[in-house]
N, C-alpha and C positions, 0 to 999 in steps of 0.2 A: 290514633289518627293525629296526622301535624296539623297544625292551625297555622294558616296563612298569618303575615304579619297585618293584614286588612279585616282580617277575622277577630283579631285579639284588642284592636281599637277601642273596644268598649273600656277598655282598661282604665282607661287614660283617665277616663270621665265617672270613676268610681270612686263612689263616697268615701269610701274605706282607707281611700290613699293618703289622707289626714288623720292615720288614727294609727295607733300599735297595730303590730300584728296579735299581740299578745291579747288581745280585746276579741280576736276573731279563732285564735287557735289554745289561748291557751297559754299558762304557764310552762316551759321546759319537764319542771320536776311533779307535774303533776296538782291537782287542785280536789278539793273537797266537792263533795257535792251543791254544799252550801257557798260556796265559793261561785262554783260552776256555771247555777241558775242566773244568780246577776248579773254574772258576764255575761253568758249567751245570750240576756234580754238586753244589755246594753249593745251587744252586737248587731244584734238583730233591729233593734228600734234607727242602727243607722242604715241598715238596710232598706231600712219601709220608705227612707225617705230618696235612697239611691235611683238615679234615673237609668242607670244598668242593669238595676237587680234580676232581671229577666237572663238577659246572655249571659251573665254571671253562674246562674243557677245551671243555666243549661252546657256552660262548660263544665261546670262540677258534675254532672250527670254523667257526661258523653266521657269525660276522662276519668270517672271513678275517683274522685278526690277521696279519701279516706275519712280527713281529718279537718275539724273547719267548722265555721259558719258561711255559707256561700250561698248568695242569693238569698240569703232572711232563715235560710235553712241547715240544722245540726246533721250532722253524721245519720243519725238513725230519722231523722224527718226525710233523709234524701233517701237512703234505704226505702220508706215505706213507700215512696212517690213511687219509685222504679218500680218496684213491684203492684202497683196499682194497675201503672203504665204498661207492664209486661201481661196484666190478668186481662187489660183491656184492650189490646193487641189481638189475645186469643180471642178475645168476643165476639170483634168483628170480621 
């Protein structure tokens, strides 16, 4: 699904636009685990304060992002939400 250019405005105003991408996805060549953790909690600690973090997370959701911290959340945190969100879809 395309995103309107009125739809992706939250962009603009995202904490993360001051910061590497490399803070939010990652080295190229790969990182340790111990590596890993600090970054993703430094990632994430500028999420907590972003006043997007919400549409952010929910683009990530709707487009399947793979790879990332997006909206305060890692790959397999977004993973577990979807699947929360799809068990609780059936419920009701």
């Amino acid at each position: 699904m395309a995103e309107s250019i009125e739809e992706m405005d939250w962009q603009e105003q995202a904490a993360c636009r001051d910061h590497e991408n490399v803070i939010f996805f990652g080295p190229e060549q790969g990182e340790s685990e111990l590596e890993r953790q600090p970054r993703e909690a430094h990632a994430k600690s500028i999420c907590q304060r972003c006043p997007v973090a919400e549409p952010c997370l929910e683009f990530a959701m709707e487009s399947n992002q793979k790879y990332g911290i997006w909206g305060g959340l890692n790959e397999k945190e977004r993973a577990s939400l979807k699947r929360r969100r799809a068990r609780a879809r059936r419920a009701s």
